[in-house]
Every structure is written in structure tokens, then in C-alpha cells.
TORTILUM-272508 format. One record per residue (C-alpha): z, x, y; residue in three letters. Coordinates in steps of 0.05 Angstrom, whole numbers, padded with zeros to 5 digits, always signed. Layout:
<lumnus>
ZXYAla;...
</lumnus>
This chain:
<lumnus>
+02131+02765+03398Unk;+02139+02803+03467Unk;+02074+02786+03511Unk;+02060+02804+03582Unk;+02011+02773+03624Unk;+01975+02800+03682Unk;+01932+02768+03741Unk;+01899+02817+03778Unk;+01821+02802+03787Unk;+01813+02758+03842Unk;+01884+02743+03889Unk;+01951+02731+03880Unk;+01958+02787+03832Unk;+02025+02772+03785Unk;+02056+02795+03716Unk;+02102+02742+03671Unk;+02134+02753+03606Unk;+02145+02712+03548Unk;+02185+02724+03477Unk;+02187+02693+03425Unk;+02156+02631+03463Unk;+02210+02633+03511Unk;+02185+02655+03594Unk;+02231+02707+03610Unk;+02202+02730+03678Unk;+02147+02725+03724Unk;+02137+02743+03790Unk;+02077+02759+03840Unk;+02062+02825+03861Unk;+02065+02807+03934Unk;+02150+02803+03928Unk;+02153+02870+03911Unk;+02093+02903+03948Unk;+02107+02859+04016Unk;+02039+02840+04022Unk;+02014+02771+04040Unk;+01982+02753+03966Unk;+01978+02825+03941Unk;+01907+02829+03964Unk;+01846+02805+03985Unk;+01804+02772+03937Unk;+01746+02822+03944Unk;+01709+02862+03887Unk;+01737+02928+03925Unk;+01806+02906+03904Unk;+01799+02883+03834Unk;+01823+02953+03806Unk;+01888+02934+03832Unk;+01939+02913+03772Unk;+02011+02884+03792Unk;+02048+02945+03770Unk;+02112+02926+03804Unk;+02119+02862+03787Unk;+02094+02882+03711Unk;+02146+02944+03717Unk;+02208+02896+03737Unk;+02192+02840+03675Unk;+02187+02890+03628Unk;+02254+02923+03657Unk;+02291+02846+03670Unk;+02281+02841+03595Unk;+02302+02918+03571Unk;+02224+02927+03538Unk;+02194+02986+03556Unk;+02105+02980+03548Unk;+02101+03013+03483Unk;+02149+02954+03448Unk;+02097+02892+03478Unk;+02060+02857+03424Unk;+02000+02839+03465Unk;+01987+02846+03543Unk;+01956+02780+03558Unk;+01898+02788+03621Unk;+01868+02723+03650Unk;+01797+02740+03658Unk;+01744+02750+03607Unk;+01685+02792+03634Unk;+01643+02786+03562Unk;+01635+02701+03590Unk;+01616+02725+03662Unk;+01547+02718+03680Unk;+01520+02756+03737Unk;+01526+02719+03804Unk;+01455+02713+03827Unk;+01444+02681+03764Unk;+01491+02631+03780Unk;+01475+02615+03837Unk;+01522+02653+03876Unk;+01519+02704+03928Unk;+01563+02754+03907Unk;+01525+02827+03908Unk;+01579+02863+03893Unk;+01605+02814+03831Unk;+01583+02881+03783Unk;+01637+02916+03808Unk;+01691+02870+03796Unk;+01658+02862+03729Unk;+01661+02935+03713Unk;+01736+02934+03743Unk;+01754+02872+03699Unk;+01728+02912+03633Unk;+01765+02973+03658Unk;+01836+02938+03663Unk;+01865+02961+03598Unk;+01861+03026+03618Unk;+01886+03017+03689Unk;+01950+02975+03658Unk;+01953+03043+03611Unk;+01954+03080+03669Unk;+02011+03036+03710Unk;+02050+03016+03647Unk;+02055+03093+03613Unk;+02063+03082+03542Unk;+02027+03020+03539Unk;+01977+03018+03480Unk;+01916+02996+03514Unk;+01886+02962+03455Unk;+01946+02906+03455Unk;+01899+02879+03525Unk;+01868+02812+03508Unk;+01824+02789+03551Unk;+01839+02712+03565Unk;+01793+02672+03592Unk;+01805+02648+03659Unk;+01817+02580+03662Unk;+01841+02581+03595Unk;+01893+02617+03626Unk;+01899+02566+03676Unk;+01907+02510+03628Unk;+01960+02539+03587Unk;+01999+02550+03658Unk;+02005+02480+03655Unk;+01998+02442+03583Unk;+02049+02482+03548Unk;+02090+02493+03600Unk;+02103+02430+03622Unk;+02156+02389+03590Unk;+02107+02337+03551Unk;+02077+02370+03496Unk;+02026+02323+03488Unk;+01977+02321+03543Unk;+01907+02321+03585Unk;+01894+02382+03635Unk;+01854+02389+03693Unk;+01837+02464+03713Unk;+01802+02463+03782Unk;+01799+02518+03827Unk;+01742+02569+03856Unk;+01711+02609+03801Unk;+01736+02630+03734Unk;+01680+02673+03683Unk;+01621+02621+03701Unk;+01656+02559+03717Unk;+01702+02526+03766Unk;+01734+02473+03721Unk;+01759+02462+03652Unk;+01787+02393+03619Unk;+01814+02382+03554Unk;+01874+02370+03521Unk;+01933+02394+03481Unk;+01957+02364+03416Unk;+02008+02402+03371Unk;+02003+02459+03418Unk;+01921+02475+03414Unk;+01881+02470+03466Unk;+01811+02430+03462Unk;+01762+02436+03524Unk;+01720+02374+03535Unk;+01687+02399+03597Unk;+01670+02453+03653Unk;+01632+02459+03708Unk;+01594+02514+03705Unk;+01583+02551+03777Unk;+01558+02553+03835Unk;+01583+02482+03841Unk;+01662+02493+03857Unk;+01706+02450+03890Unk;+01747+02502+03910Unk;+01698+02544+03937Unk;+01668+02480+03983Unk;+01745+02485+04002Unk;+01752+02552+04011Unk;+01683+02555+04056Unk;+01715+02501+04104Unk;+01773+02537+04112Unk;+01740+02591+04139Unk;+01692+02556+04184Unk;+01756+02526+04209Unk;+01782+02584+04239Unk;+01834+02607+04180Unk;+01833+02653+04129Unk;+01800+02641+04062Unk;+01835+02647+03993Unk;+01898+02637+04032Unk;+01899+02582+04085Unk;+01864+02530+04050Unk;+01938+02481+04060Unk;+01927+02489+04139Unk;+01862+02448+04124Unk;+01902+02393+04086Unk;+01955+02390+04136Unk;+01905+02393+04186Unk;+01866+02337+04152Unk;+01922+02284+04166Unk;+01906+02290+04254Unk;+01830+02265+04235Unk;+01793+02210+04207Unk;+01742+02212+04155Unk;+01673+02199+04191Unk;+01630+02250+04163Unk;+01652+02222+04091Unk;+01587+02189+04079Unk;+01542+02250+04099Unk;+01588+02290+04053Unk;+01584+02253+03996Unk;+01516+02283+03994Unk;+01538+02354+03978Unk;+01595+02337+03934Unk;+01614+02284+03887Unk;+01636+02263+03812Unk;+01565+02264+03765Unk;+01605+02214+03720Unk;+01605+02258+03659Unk;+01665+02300+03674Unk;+01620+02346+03718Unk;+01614+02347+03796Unk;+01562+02374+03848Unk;+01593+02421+03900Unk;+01552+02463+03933Unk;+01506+02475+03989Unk;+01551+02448+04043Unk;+01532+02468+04123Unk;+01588+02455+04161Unk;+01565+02477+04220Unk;+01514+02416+04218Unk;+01591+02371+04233Unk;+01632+02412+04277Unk;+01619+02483+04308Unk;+01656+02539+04276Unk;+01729+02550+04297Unk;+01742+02622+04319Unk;+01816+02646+04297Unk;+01866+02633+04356Unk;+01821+02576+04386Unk;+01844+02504+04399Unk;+01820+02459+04336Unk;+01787+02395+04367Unk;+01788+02328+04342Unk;+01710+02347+04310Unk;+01752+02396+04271Unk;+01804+02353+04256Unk;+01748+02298+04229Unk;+01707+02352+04194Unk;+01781+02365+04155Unk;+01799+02292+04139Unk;+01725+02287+04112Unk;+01728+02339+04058Unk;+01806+02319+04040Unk;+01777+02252+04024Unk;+01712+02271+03996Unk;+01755+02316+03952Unk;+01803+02262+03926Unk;+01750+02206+03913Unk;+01719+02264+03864Unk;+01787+02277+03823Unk;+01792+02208+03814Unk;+01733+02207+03789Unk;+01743+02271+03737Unk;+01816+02244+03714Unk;+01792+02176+03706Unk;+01732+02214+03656Unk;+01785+02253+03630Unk;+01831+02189+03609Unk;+01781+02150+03577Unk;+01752+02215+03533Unk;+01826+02245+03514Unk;+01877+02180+03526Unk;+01936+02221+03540Unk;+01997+02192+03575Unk;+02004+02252+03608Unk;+01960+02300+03663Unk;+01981+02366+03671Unk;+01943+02407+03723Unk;+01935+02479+03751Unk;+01885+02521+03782Unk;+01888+02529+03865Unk;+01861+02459+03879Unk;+01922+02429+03835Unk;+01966+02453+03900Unk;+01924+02403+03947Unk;+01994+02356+03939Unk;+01958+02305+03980Unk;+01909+02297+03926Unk;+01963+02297+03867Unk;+01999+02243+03893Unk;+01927+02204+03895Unk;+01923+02221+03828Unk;+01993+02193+03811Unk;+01987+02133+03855Unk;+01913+02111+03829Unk;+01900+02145+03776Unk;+01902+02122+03695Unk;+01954+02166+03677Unk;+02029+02151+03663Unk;+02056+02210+03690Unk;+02017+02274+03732Unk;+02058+02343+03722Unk;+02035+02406+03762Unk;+02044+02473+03754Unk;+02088+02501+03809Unk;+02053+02563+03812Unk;+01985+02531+03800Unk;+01950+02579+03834Unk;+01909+02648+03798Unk;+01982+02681+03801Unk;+02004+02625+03747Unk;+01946+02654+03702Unk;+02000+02711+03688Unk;+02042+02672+03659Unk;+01978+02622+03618Unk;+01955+02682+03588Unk;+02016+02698+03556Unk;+02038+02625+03536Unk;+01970+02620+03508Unk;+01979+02682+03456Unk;+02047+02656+03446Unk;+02021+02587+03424Unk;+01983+02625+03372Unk;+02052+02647+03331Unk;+02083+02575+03344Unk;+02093+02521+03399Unk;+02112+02556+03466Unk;+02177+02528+03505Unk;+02166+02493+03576Unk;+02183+02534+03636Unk;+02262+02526+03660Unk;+02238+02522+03720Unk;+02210+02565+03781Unk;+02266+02608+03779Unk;+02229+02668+03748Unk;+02232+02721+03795Unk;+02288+02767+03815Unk;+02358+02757+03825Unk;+02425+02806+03842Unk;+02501+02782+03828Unk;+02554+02781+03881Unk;+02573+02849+03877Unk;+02504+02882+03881Unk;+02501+02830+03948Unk;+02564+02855+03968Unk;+02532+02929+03969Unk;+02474+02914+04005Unk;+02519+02890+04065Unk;+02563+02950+04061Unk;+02506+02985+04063Unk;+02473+02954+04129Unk;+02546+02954+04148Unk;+02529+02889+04175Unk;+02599+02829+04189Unk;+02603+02784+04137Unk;+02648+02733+04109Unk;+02669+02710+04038Unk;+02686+02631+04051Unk;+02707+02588+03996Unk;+02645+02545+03985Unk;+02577+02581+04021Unk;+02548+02504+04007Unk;+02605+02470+04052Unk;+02599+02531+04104Unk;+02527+02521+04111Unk;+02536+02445+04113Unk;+02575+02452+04174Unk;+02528+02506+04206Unk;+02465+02458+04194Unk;+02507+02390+04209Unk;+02525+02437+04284Unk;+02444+02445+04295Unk;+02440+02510+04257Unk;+02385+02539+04228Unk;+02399+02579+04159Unk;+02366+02624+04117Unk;+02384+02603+04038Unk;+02380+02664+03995Unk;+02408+02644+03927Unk;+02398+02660+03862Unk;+02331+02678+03827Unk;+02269+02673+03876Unk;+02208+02624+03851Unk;+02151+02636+03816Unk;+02093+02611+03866Unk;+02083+02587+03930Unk;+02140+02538+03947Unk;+02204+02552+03975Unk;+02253+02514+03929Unk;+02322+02530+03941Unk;+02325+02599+03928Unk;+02286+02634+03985Unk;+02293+02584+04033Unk;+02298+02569+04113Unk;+02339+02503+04119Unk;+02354+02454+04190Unk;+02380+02386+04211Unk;+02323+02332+04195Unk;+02347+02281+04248Unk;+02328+02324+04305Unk;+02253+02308+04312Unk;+02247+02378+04358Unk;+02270+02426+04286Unk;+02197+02421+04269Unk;+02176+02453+04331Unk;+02236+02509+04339Unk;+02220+02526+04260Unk;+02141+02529+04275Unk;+02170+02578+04323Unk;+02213+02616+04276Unk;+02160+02623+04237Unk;+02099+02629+04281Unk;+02061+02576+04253Unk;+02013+02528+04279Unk;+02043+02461+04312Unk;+02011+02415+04264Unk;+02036+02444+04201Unk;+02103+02404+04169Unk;+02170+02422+04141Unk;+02190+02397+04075Unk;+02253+02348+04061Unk;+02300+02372+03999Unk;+02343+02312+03976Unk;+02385+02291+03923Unk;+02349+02264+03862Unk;+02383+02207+03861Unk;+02375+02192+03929Unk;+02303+02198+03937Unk;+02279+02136+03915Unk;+02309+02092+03976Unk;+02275+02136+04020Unk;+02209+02169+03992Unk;+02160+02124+03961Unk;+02118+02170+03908Unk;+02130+02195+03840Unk;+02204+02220+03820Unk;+02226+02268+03800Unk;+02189+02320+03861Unk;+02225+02381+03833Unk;+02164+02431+03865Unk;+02138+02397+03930Unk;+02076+02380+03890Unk;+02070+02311+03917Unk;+02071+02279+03992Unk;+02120+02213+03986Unk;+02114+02156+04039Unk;+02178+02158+04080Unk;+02207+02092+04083Unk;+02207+02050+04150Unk;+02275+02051+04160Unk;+02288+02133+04153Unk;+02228+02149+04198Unk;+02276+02156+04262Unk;+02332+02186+04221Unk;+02291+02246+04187Unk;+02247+02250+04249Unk;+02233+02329+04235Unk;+02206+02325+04162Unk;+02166+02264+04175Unk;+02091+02287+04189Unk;+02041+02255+04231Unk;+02013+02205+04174Unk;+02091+02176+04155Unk;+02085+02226+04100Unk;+02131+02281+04064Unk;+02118+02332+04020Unk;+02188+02326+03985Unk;+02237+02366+03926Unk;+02275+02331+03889Unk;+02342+02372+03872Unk;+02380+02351+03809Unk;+02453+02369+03805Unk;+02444+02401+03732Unk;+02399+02443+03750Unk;+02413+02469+03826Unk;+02479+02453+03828Unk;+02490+02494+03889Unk;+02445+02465+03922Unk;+02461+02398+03908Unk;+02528+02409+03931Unk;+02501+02441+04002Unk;+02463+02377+04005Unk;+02529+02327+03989Unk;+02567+02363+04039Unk;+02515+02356+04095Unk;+02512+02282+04075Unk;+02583+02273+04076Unk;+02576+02301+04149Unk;+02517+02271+04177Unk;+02507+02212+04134Unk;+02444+02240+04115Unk;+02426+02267+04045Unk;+02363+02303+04064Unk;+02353+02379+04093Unk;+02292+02414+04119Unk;+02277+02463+04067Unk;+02212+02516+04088Unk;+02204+02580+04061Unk;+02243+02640+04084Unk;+02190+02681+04118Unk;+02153+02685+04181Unk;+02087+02687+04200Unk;+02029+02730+04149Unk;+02088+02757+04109Unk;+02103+02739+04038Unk;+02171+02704+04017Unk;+02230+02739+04024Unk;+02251+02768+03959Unk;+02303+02816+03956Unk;+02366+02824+04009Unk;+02327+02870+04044Unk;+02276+02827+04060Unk;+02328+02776+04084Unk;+02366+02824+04119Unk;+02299+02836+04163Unk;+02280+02770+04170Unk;+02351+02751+04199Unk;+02351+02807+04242Unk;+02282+02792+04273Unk;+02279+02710+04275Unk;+02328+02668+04310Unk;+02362+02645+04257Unk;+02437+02621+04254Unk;+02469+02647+04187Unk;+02444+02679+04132Unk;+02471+02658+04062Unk;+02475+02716+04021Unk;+02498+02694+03961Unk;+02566+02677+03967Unk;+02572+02711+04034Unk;+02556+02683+04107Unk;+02530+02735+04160Unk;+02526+02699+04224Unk;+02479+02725+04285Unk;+02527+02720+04333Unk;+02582+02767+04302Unk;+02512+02820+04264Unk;+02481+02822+04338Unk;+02545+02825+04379Unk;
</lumnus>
């Protein structure tokens, strides 16, 4: 059975493909259009259908529209309720509504030949769900959907036994913990729907004082519900405009809400345990990327083992709403991995560089030449195989540094124009990690924060952030073995088996994706070497 599945309603539009049970493809739209989550989430922009990426799945796999089985799309407007009636204020909600009923002829439209009777409508956090429950490698499992708004509700929890999905509970709207979320982000100064991990990074330079006044506003109801709603932050700290200086009010207001946020997932896994008694929690939806909160979850929570989604976010609906057809023929398989998106062999790399006519070089072993660039202070841009499916950088589309130079997090804030209180990430060996990251292992999507051990603190000063925390991947030699092999050789330099690993971008501009992209990024960052594939283009000898 060939199924596609499309996000498009809200952000992060994406397409992902599945057969016979198997994913195939996905990939957000944003990699192909080159813009920073496809769209904004407004009801002007819910026409909008991720033709490219849809177009590129469909060619990856040799299908052509007319030859799918079913087009899976993750919202359901015959559940939505109009937003005043839920509380919400939302007065153009109709027309996304109207869009939302419209898409199968819009996909018609982008995807010519495309019957558009073989649409399902899929509802949202359905969708969400079977991101994560089938997906994941333990068949068996509880899932927690959390994120803004789906149809009329902002959560889901159930279950999945023999590959069915039973919902046990969902908060219906306006109460959202994502939207509470979302709403301090932009009172903070950053954009909504896209910034909301500024506020948890932010959250780690503050203390928790306004927890108590909060707690008011939001908080666990004890039935597998929650109240979220209502919340005036100006009544804690004064609005932040963009480009001002965030004050330690700010900083408190963030730690506040991070805390206030954890204490009430607790709360909904610990319901979720006692009423489904799974080993295992799987989790999606855009709150499921708050990785300080998953590793609460994993620390102090009932559950044996906590598996996210990598791209947990609406984009992952793409591919839930095609596992969750799938799982009606049969038992879907788990994801590979995050390696979903596109990819190019060493001769098609070879032709891009021809074509820039930019100096390269064709060394032995690209993993011990960028070894020795990042073991000389170097940074590198990574750009290897397939590119990931969501928001994390994980050795494929990558910006990599020394971690025992504490000043790398500043110089690749720089590269990057980000703000000075956001952190790299640490990639290190799997079998390494457990001497020096205290959390749950294996860490193979930066899903988790891990307490860096005393002793490494001064040695990995660069990926160590402000509260002895790191947001870590763990790379396992099976599956990335070039990566695991850049990461021996830099050991066997520097006696350190840890790089910094951030996404190759820079500032308000998506991942890079093809060798365009990378081309352009190298050319306009101060970056050492790109690694092409199995080529090195080094600034020095491209700029001379």
C-alpha cells in the first residue's frame, strides 16, 4: 500500500511516504522552498500544501500521484468546532476551516493526476500519536500528544497494543499547554510557533519565583486533563520588544513556566501509567521537543523507557497520517531513523563543484581530514548523506567545532547569529557517553539534556550550558558509521570523544539541504571547510 502524508494546516508544512508499512521519505517543505518553517501559522496560509516536498517523495520512490493508495492529511475539519465556541479567539478560524475541507482539491491541483478522493482526513493528533507509537521501536506502548491545538483539543493519551491505537484522554481547548507556551514566547520578545526553545534555553539563566502564582493558571486536574489558559504575563515581567536586552524578570518569568510546565507532565504521565501500565512512553506533538522536560519525564517519571519522536513537531503529522492508514493493512515498521530527506552520491557532489568551479580536494578519509581541521580549531560544515527529518541537526546537515575551547560557543553564536545564551550540542560515541553524560542512553535525536559529569565540565567547556547541562546525540557506529569514525579520529587527536554538533544554518534560515544551500552558507559564514561528501573545500584556497 503506497500512502502519502501531508501537513499543511497550521506550520511546518511536510509530506512523508510510506509502502507497504515501510517510511520511504519525508521531508519538510521548508528544505526545498528555503523558508524558515514553510509558513506562518496563520489562517491566510493554510491553502498552502507542501508540493515540493510531496513532488520529491513521490519522485525518491518512482510513484507518480495517480499510483498512491491513499493521501493521508493530518487534520480533520468535520471534529473542529468553531473557535469562539471554544473559547478561543481566532476570527478568522472559518477560513482555515474552509481551506482544510478544500485540501483535496488543492493536493489535486499540486500533485496532477492525483485522484482527490484517495484524501483522508486524519485527525490531528491522531496523526501525532502514530508519529510516535508505531514508529518507535517498542511496539507496545503509552503516548502522550501535547502540543497547541489539534480539531478541538490540545492533547491526546492512549495507548498502542498490537498496532491499534486506544485514546484514554484529551483536553479539549482553549486550555493548551502549548499555546500558554507559545503566548510567553511572544511576550518574550521572540517569535511564536517558532522560538518557543529560546524560552527553554532561556529558562536555565532564571529561577522559578513566580511558580506559585502560576500554578494558578495552569496545572494537572488529576484526571488526565489540565487547566491552561488565561495567563497575563504582563502582570510578572513587562513585555520584551524583539532586539531588547532580556532582564533577569524575563529570565524568572521563563524558569517559571519551564517548571510549571514539567510539574504538569508529571502529573499527566504519572495518570497515564497507572490507567494504561505500559513499559514504554512514546511522545510527539511540539511540546514533546521541550527536551528539558523529557529528561524530567525519564528521570522521575513511572515509565521504563521515554522515546520521542525526532520530528515531534506538526511536520511529523506527515509522516502519522500515513503510518496510521498503514497500520490499518498490517503493523507499520519503526522509522530507520531521521535520515528521510534528500541525499546525492559522490558524483552528482562532484558536479555541483564543477559547476561552482569552486577548489576542492578528494582525501582518503573526509572523517580523518575533518578530525584534523576541528582538532587545529576549525570550524566545519558536515554535509553527509541524507538530511533529517525535523528539527535537529544530527550528523547529516551539521556545523561541527572543538568542545574544549569554552569561547566555540560564542564564535558559533556568531556564525550563526544567534542569541548568547542559546547552547551547542555535544555528539559522542555511544559507548562513551555514559562516563560523561548522566541521562537516559541511547540520545540518538538530542531529545534529552544529560548532566555533564564533574570531571568533563573544564574539558567540554563549549557544550556545557549554564545549568551543567547538555542536550546530547548519541552516535552508534552501525548506524553513522561515518560519523563515528570522524568522532574516533578527533579522539585519537585530542583525547576527547565529543564534537560540537549545531545545525548547518545561520540565523532565520532553514537547514541546509542540498549542496547549494551549503555552498552558500560556506561562502557567507566564516566557516573553515566544508565536507561535501567525500570532498573537502577549504575557505582559504575557495576565497583566495
Amino acid at each position: 500500500m503506497r500512502i502519502l502524508g501531508i501537513n499543511a494546516l497550521f506550520h511546518d508544512p511536510a509530506a512523508a511516504l510510506v509502502v507497504d508499512g515501510r517510511t520511504v521519505a519525508a521531508a519538510e517543505e521548508e528544505r526545498f522552498s528555503r523558508r524558515k518553517h514553510g509558513k506562518r501559522p496563520v489562517p491566510f496560509s493554510a491553502w498552502e500544501v507542501p508540493e515540493l516536498s510531496a513532488r520529491w517523495c513521490l519522485e525518491y520512490a518512482g510513484i507518480r500521484p495517480g499510483e498512491l493508495d491513499a493521501v493521508a492529511y493530518s487534520f480533520d475539519p468535520r471534529l473542529a468546532r468553531p473557535a469562539r465556541d471554544m473559547g478561543l479567539d481566532d476570527p478568522w478560524d472559518p477560513l482555515r476551516l474552509e481551506y482544510a475541507r478544500r485540501a483535496p482539491e488543492f493536493l489535486a491541483e499540486a500533485l496532477p493526476g492525483l485522484d482527490p478522493e484517495q484524501v483522508v482526513f486524519v485527525p490531528h493528533h491522531v496523526a501525532h500519536a502514530a508519529s510516535a507509537g508505531p514508529a518507535s521501536p517498542h511496539p507496545d506502548n503509552d503516548v502522550l500528544v501535547l502540543d497547541g491545538r489539534g480539531e478541538c483539543a490540545s492533547h491526546l493519551a492512549g495507548r498502542y497494543r498490537d498496532g491499534k491505537l486506544d485514546t484514554l484522554s484529551a483536553q479539549a481547548l482553549p486550555h493548551s499547554l502549548g499555546l500558554v507556551y507559545e503566548e510567553l514566547t511572544e511576550h518574550l520578545g521572540f517569535l511564536r510557533s517558532s522560538d518557543e526553545f529560546k524560552v527553554m534555553a532561556l529558562a536555565s539563566y532564571g529561577k522559578p519565583r513566580f511558580l506559585e502564582k502560576l500554578r494558578e493558571h495552569v496545572h494537572a486536574t488529576g484526571d488526565g486533563g489540565f487547566h491552561a489558559h488565561g495567563v497575563d504575563w504582563a502582570a510578572f515581567a513587562p513585555a520584551r520588544a524583539e532586539g531588547e536586552d532580556w532582564t533577569r524578570d524575563h529570565a524568572d518569568l521563563a524558569a517559571s513556566a519551564q517548571a510549571v510546565l514539567e510539574e504538569t507532565l508529571l502529573d499527566l504521565v504519572g495518570w497515564l501509567h497507572r490507567e494504561a501500565g505500559g513499559e514504554t512512553l512514546t511522545m510527539a506533538g511540539g511540546v514533546a521537543l521541550n527536551c528539558v522536560a523529557n529528561s524530567r519525564i525519564a528521570r522521575q517519571g513511572p515509565y521504563r523507557r521515554v522515546w520521542v519522536q525526532p520530528a515531534a513537531g506538526d511536520a511529523g503529522t506527515a509522516l502519522g497520517g500515513a503510518l496510521h492508514l498503514a497500520a490499518q493493512e498490517g503493523a507499520p515498521q519503526p522509522i530507520p531513523g531521521a535520515d528521510l530527506g534528500r541525499g546525492w552520491s559522490d558524483e552528482e557532489l562532484r558536479a555541483w563543484l564543477e559547476t561552482a568551479a569552486v577548489p576542492y580536494e578528494e582525501p582518503d578519509d573526509i572523517a580523518e581530514t575533518v578530525a584534523e581541521e576541528l582538532a587545529r580549531d576549525g570550524i566545519v560544515a558536515w554535509f553527509q548523506g541524507r538530511s533529517e527529518y525535523g528539527p535537529r541537526a544530527l550528523g547529516h546537515r551539521s556545523l561541527l567545532a572543538h568542545p574544549g575551547r569554552a569561547e566555540n560557543l560564542e564564535r558559533l553564536n556568531h556564525v550563526k547569529g544567534r542569541e548568547e545564551f542559546r547552547p551547542v550540542a555535544p555528539m559522542v560515541l555511544a559507548d562513551r557517553a555514559a562516563g560523561i553524560f548522566d541521562g537516559p542512553v541511547p540520545s540518538p535525536y538530542m531529545l534529552f539534556v544529560h548532566d555533564v559529569a564533574a570531571a568533563w565540565r573544564d574539558r567540554i567547556p563549549a557544550v556545557v550550558h549554564v545549568d551543567g547541562t547538555a542536550r546530547i546525540q548519541t552516535v552508534e557506529e552501525r548506524r553513522e558509521p561515518l560519523v563515528a569514525r570522524m568522532l574516533a579520529a578527533f579522539e585519537r587527536r585530542t583525547g576527547l570523544p565529543v564534537v560540537v554538533n549545531t545545525s548547518l544554518n545561520t540565523a532565520g534560515r532553514p537547514m541546509v539541504d542540498d549542496p547549494r544551500d551549503a555552498l552558500e552558507c560556506f561562502g557567507s559564514a566564516p566557516v573553515d571547510l566544508l565536507a561535501l561528501g567525500p570532498f573537502a573545500i577549504r575557505r582559504g584556497k575557495a576565497f583566495a
